[in-house]
BAKEKOL-384667 format. One record per residue: x, y, z of N, C-alpha, C in turn. Coordinates in steps of 0.001 Angstrom, whole numbers, plus 500000, padded with zeros to 6 digits. Example, Ala and Ser with C-alpha at 12.3 -4.5 7.8 and 13.67 -1.06 7.14 Angstrom:
// BAKEKOL-384667
513190494310507800512300495500507800513200496700507800/512850497750507080513670498940507140512900500030507870/
***
This chain:
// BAKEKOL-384667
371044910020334108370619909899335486371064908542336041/371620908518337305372602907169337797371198906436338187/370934905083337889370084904530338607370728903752339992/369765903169340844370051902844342259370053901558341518/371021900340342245370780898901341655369531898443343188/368821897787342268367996897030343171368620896490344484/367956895939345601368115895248346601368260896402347974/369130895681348833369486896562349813370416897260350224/370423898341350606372032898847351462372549898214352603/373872897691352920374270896635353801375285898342354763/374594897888355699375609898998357528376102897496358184/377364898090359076377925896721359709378643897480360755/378214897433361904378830898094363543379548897171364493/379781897916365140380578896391366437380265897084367962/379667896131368579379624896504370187380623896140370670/381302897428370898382556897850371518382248898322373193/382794897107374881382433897616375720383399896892376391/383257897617378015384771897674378510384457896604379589/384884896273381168384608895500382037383552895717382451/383254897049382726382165896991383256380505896851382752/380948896698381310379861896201380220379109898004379956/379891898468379988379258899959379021379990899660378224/378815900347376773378918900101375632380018901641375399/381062901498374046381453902405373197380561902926372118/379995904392372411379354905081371387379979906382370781/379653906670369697380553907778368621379402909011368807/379558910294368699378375910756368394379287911636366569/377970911502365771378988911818364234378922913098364336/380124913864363137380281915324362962379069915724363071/378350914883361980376706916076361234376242916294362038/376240915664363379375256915853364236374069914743364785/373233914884365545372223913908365384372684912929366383/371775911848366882372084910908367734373520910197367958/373656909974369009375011908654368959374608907535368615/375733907036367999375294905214367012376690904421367743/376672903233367342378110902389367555378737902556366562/380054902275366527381097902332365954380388901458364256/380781902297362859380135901703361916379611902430361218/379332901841359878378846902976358544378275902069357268/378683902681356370377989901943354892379455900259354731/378593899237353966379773898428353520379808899170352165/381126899031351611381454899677350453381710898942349198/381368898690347893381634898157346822382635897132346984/382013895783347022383827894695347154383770894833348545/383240895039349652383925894932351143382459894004351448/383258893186352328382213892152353399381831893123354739/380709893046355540380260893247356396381546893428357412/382446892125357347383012891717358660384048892926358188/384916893466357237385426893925356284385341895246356728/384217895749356735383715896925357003383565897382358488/382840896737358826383284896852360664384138896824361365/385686896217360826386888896386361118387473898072360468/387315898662358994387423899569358864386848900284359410/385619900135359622384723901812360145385920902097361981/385826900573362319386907901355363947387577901664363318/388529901504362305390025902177362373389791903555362047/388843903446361089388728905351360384387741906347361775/386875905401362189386212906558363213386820906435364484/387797905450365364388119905290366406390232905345366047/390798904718365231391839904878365095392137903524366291/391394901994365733391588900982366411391379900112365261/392288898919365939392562897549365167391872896773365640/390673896661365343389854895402366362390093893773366117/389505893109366956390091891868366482388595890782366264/388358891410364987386682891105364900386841889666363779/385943888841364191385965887660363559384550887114362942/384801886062361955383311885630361896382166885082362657/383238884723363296382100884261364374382050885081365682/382019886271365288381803887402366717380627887988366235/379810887643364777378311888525364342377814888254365359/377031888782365801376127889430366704374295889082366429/373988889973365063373023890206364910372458890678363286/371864890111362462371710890684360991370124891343361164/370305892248360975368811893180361392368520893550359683/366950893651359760366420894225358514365675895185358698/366299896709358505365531897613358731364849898502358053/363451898837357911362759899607357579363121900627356879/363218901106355724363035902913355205362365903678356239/363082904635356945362303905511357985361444906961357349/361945907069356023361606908450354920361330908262353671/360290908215352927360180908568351974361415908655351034/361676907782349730363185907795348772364147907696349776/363783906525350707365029906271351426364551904762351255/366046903360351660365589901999351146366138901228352225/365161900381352502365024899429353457366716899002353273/367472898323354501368359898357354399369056896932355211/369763896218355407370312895053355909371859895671356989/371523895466358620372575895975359170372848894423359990/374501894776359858375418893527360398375591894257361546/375410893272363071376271893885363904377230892626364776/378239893211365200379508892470365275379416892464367130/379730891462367786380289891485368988381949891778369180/382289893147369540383677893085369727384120893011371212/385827893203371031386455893086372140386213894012373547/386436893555374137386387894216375731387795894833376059/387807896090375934388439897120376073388897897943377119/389815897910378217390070898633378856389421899896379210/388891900516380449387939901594380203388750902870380623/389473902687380950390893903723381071391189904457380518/391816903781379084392625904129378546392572903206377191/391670903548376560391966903064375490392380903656373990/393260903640373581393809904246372428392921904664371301/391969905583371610390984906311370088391568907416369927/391826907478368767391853908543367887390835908679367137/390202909733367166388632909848366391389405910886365101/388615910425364088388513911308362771387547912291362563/387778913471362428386858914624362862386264914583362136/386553913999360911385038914242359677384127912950359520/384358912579360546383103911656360661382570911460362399/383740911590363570382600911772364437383690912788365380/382745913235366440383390914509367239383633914037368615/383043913064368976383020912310370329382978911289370585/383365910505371354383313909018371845382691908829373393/381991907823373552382243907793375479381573906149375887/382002906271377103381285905129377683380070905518378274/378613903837377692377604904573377938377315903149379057/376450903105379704375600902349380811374947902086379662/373908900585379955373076900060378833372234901308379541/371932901660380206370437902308380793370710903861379765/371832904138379992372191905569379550372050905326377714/372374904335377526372499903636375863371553904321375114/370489903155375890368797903320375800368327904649375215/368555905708376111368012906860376058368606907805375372/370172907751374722370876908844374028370715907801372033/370279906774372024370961906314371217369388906526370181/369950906547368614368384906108367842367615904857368568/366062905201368392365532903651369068365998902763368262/366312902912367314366511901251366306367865900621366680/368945901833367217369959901142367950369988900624369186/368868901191369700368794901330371267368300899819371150/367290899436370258366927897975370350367760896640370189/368770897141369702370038896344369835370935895958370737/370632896261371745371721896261373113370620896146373770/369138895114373343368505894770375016369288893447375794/369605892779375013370428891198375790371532891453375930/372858890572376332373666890305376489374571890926375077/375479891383375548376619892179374471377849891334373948/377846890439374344379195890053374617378470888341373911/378184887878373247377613887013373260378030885714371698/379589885439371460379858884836370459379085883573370214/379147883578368480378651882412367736376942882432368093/375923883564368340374877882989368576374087884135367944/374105884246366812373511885568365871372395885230366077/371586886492365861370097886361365515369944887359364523/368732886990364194368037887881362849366651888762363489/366948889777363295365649891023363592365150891446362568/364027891968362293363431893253361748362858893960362244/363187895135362164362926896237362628361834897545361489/361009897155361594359645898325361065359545899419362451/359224900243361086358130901489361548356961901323362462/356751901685363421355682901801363955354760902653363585/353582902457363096352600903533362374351360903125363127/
***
């Protein structure tokens, strides 16, 4: 039987938004809410590492994400039962043309892309993402640290 190694699972996203400050959201194959661009970090990959891959594999973009574009290191809650509290990186990215910007989405991981209004964000997105896009998006070198619990 594989055991789990102690500690946490590390997610790492990037707020991806255009001039007019709507955000880029994915909605995934499985189904289920829209999230930002982003997924698991993988064995050997850094946060920053990973958030540059997750655009290329779910958007079919080269972002130009740096260390000092983190955003935000959130600590979030187990929402289920044999599920584990988890550590998410999120990245401030580039401002993107709202036109026309070159995605190619990978169908086995998401089916849609779009531009959202923070207001529209709010309301399509998980709350735990939705709580991520209350300030300023665009906001280099000035990370903060969240946790995010369950409300019971």
């Amino acid at each position: 039987m594989k055991q789990t190694a102690p500690g946490h699972p590390l997610t790492a996203a990037t707020l991806v938004t255009d001039p007019l400050d709507r955000l880029l959201i994915v909605h995934p194959t499985s189904g289920g809410s829209w999230h930002l661009p982003g997924g698991i970090v993988e064995q050997g990959e850094s946060p920053l590492e990973a958030a540059r891959r997750e655009a290329r594999e779910e958007l079919g973009l080269s972002l130009d994400i740096r260390e000092q574009d983190l955003f935000a290191v959130e600590w979030l809650q187990a929402t289920r039962p044999g599920r584990r509290d988890r550590l998410a990186f999120l990245f401030a990215g580039p401002i993107l043309a709202a036109e026309a910007p070159d995605i190619v989405l990978q169908p086995s991981e998401v089916d849609a892309w779009r531009w959202a209004t923070r207001e529209e964000s709010r309301s399509i997105l998980h709350p735990a993402v939705a709580a991520r896009i209350m300030g300023p998006l665009q906001v280099p070198s000035s990370a903060t640290y969240r946790e995010i619990r369950n409300q019971k």
